[in-house]
N, C-alpha and C positions, 0 to 999 in steps of 0.2 A: 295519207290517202288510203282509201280502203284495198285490201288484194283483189278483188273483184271488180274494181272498177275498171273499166275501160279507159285509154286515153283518149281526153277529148270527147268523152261520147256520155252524156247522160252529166257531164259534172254543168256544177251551174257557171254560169256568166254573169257579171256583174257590167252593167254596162258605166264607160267611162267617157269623159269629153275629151276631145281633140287634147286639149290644153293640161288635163290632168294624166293622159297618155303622156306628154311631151314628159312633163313635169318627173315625172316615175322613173323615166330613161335618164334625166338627168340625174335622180338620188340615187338611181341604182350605181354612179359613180363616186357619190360621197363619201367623204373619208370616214364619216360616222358609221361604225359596224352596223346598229342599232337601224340605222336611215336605211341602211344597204336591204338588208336583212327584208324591211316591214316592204322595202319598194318590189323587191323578188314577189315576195306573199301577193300583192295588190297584182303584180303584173299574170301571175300565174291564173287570178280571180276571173280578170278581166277575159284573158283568152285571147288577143290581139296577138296575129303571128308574127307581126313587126318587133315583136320585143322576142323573138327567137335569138337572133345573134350577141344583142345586146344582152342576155341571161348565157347565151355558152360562153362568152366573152368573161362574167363574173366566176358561171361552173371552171372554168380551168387558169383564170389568173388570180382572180381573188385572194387578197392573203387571209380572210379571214373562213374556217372549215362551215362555220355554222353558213354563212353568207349563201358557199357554194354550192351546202348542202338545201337550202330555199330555193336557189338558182336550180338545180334537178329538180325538185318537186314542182317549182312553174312549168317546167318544160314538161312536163310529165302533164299536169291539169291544160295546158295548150296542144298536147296529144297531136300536133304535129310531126309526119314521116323524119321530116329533114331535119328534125335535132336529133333523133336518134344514133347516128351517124360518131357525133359529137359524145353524145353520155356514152356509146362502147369504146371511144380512145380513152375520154378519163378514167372509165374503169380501167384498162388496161395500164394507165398510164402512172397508178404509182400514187402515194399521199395518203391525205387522211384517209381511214377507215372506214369510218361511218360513212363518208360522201361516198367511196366507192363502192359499201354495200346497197347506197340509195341507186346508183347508178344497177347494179347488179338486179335489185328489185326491178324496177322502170322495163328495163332488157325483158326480164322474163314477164313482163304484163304487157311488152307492146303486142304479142303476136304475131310477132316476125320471126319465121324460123331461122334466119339466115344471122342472128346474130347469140346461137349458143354454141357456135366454136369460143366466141368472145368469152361467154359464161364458164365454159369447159378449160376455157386459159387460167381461169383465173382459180380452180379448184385447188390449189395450192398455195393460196393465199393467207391473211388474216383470219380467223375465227367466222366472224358476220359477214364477211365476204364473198367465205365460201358457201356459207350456210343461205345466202340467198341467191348465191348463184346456182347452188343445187336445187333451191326450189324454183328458181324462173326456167328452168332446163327442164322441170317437171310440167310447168305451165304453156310451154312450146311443144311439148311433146314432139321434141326432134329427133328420131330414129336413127339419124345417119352418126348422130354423135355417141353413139351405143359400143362401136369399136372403140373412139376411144379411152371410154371411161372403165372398158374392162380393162384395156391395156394398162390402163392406172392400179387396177385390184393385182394386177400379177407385176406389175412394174416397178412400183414405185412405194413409198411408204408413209406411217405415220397418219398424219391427217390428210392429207391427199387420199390417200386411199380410202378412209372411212369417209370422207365428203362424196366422194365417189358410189359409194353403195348406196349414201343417203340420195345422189340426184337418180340412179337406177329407180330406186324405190317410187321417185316422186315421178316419175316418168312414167313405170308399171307396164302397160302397154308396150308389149312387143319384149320382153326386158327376159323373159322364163326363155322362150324361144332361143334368143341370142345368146345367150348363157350356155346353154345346154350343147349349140353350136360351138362354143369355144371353150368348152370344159377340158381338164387334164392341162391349167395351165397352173402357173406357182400359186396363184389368188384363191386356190379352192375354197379354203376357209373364209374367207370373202363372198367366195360367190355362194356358200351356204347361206350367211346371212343375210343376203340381199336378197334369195328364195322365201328365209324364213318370215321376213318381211310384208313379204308377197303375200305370203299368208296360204290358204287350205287350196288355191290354183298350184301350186306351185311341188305339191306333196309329194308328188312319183318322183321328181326332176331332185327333192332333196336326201327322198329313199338313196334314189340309185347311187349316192357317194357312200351308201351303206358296203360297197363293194371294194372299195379303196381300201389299199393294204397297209394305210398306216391308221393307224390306232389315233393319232388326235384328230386325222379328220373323221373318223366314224366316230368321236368320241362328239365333236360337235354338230355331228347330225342327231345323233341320238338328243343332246340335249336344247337339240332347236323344235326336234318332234316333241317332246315335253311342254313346249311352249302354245303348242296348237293343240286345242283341245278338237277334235273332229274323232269319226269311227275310224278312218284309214290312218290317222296315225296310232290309234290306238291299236289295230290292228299290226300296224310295224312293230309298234313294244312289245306286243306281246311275241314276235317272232325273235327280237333280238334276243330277248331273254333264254329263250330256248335255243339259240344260234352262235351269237358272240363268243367269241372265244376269252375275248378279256374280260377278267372280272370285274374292272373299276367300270367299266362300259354296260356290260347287263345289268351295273347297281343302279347307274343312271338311270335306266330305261324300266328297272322295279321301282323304285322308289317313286316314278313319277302315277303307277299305277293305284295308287291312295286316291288318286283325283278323279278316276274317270271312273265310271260304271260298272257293277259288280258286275253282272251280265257278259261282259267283253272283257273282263279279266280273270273271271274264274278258275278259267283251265290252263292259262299261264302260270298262275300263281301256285297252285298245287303241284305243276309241275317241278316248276323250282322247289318246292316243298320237298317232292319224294327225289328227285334227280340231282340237283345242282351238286358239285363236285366242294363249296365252296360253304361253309356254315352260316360264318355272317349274313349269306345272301338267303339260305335257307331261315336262318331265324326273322330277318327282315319280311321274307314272306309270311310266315307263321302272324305275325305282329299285325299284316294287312289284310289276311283275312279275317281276323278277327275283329277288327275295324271295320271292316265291308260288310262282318256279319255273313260270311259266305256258311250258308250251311250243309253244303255237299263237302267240305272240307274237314266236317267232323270226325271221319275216321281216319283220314291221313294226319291231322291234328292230334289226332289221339297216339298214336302207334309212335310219331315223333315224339310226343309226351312219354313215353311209358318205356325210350332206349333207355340201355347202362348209361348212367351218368360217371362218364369214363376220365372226360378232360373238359375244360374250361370251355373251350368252343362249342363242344358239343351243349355241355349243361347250359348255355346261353339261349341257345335255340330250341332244346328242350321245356324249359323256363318260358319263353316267347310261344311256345306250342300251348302251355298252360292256360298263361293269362288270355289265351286266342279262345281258348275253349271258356272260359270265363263269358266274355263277351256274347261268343253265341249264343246263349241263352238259353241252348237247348239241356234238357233233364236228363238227352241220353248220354251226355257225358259225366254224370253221376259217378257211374262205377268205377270211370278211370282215372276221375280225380281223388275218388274215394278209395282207391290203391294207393295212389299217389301217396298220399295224406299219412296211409297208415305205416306205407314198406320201404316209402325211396330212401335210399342212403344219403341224400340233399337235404341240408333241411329247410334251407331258402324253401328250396322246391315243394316240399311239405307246407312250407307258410303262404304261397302261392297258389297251392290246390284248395287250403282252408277259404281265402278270400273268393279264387273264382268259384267255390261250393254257394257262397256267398251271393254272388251278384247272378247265379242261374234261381237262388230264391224258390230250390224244390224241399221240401221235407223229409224227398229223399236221400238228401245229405246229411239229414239229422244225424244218425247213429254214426258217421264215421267221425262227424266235427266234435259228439261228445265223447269218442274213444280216446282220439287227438287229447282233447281238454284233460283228461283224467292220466293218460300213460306217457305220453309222449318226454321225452328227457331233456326237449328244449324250450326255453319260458317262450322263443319268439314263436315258437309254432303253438305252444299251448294257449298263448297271447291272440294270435291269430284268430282259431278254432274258437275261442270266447269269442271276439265279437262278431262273428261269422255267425255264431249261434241266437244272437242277438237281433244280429239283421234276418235269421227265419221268422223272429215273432211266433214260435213253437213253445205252448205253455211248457211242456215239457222239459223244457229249459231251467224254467225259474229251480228249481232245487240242487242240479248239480253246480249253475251259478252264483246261488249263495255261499255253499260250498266251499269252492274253492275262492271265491272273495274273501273268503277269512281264512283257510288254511292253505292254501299255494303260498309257497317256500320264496315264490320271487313276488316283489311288490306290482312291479308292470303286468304282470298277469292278475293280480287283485284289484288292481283298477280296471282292467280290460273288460274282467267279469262284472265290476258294477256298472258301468257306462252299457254292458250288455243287457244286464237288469232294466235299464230304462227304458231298454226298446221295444223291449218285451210288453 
């Protein structure tokens, strides 16, 4: 049957004789599964409320699952009040699965609010059980049953309680309010995701658990606000970042800043740039502005670029400050990769300044990428600085790259130079 279908209302009717009625009630008793099964189907077609008892009578004795699972679906296409009665004891009552999911369905598409206490019994059920009784508890849109499905999120466990957040969700209406009402119980981390569900309504009511003094539930707000793309939660990340005291929790909340708009993260980002007490977290910034193309980040980009390269942490974020300046594109970072290039005592960091001299594509990188190619004491930066020279397309190239194609001392650097030649 379709979810949308009403019972009883709009399905078709097949009309049948007296004698072929009679006839149906009788197979619906035969001992052939097969007879039983096709006489349910016929009876459900027909729509004849006389065949109500005779079909609850198969739904709850029948031995065979498939039988009693036809026998609900009649009852359901004959969309009569008074069997309904009947399919919430079988549900309740235990056995096959499937049947009682079919019952569970039927429940939540008759439109009767008065029977998703029944639906709400059974949330701790079987798999399809519960999963259609969360969604007929969505389709009654019963209010009253809203205490106790939270008392399920702070109560109880396992799949009870995530059947639980799913009939919340399918409900929706009225569900933020009630939450918010009964928040500060065990289930917070529950009741976050049955907000985040909710989706961009629900955004204040999942901020404010940003205030809770334990670090996994701020840790799963932070990363339920990653999930919603909108300006207010973007506007939360960018507070946590400058807020949070924990680091694992600010990395959440930077990392997910890749995805939204350069515009609304800008001034977070540099923030953590020049502030963050934390490196990693600084060089992960460095890396995303450069990706965003932020170019007011240029000189804090820079000045991170151009610290003592003192220890490992630092030179990481240093290194990420580079290739950031790379990306931007801009030529005013010329001069400070071309320090880079010539002075750092790194010389990753030197092979780094070669390449982002490279993909800024100014001419006025030329003279430091051919100082590099000629002095430099290590092949991977002289390596570099060749084909960095290559990608300017600077005739003035071709001579010191023939050059050193035959006399540079290491081979990788004499293929560097020719593969440079070609570009040229």
């Amino acid at each position: 049957m379709s979810p949308d279908q009403t019972p009883g209302i709009g399905n078709p009717r097949t009309a049948a004789t007296a004698g072929e009625f009679e006839r149906l009630l009788l197979e619906l008793r035969d001992f052939n599964d097969s007879v039983r099964e096709k006489a349910a189907i016929r009876l459900g077609e027909i729509g004849n409320k006389n065949a109500i008892q005779p079909l609850v009578g198969r739904l709850n004795n029948d031995k065979s699952p498939r039988v009693q699972w036809f026998a609900a679906e009649a009852l359901y296409k004959i969309g009569d009040a008074q069997a309904w009665p009947a399919i919430q004891e079988r549900l309740k009552a235990g056995g096959d699965e499937r049947v009682r999911a079919k019952c569970a369905e039927i429940l939540g598409l008759s439109g009767n609010k008065i029977y998703a206490d029944a639906l709400v019994y059974v949330l701790g059920n079987e798999a399809e059980v519960a999963k259609q009784a969360a969604i007929g508890l969505g389709r009654l849109k019963n209010l009253d049953v809203l205490d106790q499905l939270i008392l399920n999120i702070d109560d109880s466990y396992g799949n009870k309680r995530d059947i639980s957040v799913m009939a919340m969700i399918e409900i929706g209406t009225g569900v933020i309010k009630k939450l918010v009402e009964t928040s500060g119980k065990n289930g917070d981390s529950y009741r976050i995701d049955t907000l985040s569900k909710l989706g961009q309504p629900a955004i204040v009511q999942i901020a404010a658990y940003l205030n809770n003094q334990k670090n996994s539930i701020r840790s799963v707000v932070v990363r339920t606000l990653t999930k919603i793309s909108s300006d207010d939660s973007t506007k939360y990340l960018c507070n946590i970042v400058k807020t949070e005291k924990e680091r694992f929790i600010r990395k959440f909340a930077l990392e997910a800043m890749e995805q939204r708009p350069a515009a609304q993260v800008e001034v977070a980002l540099i923030y953590v740039l020049q502030n963050d007490e934390n490196e990693e977290l600084r060089g992960i910034s460095a890396k995303i502005l450069g990706k965003l193309k932020i170019i007011s980040a240029l000189d804090p980009l820079s000045k991170i670029a151009l610290r003592e390269y003192i220890d490992y942490s630092i030179c990481n974020t240093n290194k990420q400050a580079i290739i950031a300046l790379g990306l931007l594109g801009d030529q005013r970072a010329i001069q400070t990769l071309g320090s880079l290039l010539l002075d750092c005592i790194d010389y990753e960091a030197r092979g780094l300044a070669a390449e982002a001299i490279a993909k800024i594509k100014s001419t006025a990188g030329f003279e430091y990428l051919l100082s590099a190619l000629g002095s430099d004491g290590n092949a991977t930066v002289r390596q570099a600085s060749a084909l960095a020279l290559g990608q300017l397309h600077d005739r003035r190239a071709i001579e010191p790259l023939r050059q050193v194609s035959t006399s540079d001392p290491d081979s990788s650097v004499k293929e560097a130079a020719k593969s440079a030649l070609k570009n040229i």
